[in-house]
N, C-alpha and C positions, 0 to 999 in steps of 0.2 A: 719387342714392342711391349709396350705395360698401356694399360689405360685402369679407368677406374669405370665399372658399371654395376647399377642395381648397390650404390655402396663400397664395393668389395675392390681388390686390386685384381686383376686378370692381368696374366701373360702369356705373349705369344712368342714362339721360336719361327723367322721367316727365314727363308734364302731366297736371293736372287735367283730367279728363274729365265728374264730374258729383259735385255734391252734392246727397243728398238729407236735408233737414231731417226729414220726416216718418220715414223710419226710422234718421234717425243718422247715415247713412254717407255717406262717399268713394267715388269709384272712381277711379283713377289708372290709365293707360294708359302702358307702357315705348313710348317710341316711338325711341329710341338705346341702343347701349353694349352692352357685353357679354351682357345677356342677348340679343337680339336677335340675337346669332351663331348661339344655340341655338334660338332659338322662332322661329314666325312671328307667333305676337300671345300678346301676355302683359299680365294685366289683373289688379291688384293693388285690391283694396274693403276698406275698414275701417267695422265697423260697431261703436258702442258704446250698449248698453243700460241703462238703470238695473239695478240687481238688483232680483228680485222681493220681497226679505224686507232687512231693515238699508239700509248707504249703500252706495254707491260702483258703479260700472259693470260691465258684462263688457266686453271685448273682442273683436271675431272680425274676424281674415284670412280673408278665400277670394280664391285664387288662380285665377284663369282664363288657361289657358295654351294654347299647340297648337307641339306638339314640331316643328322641323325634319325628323327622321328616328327612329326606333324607337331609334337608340342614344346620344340625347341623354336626360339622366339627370333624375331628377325634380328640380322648386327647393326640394331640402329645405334648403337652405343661406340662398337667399330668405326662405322662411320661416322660418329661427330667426332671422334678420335682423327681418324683421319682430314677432316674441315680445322679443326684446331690447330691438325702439325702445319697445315699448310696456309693458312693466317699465321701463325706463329714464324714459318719461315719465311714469308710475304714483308712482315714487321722487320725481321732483322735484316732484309736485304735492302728496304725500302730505307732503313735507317744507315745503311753500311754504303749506299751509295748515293746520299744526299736527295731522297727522290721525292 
């Protein structure tokens, strides 16, 4: 994962850590790379749901993290990173299957 915060390019090294069919989601674990300067564990889950009413899915990031020190700053940057890939992949599906 690469994103851009504060300016700068930041990278991240994740692996798959678990998939769960039953409720939808990912959980992906940083285990390299710039975030890892700042956190000592940072644990990225994507969960996507039907909607309850018409088509299409929700989305949801939750971020599980644990700061280095009190003055390392929240992954608000991560997280628009993560709203971005999932607009971004929202757009090409919505175009790829006439929707």
């Amino acid at each position: 994962m690469a994103l851009i915060s504060d300016g700068e390019r930041k990278v991240a090294k994740e692996k798959i850590e678990a998939i769960d069919d039953e409720k939808s989601s990912t959980t992906f674990r940083v285990v390299d790379g710039d975030l890892m300067k700042l956190y000592k564990k940072f644990i990225l889950i994507f969960q996507a749901a039907p909607k309850k009413e018409g088509t299409g899915s929700i989305a949801r990031w939750t971020l599980e993290y644990e700061k280095l020190s009190e003055e390392v700053p929240e992954p608000y940057a991560t997280l628009e990173f993560c709203a971005q890939v999932t607009k971004d992949i929202d757009s090409h599906l919505t175009s790829a299957f006439g929707a």
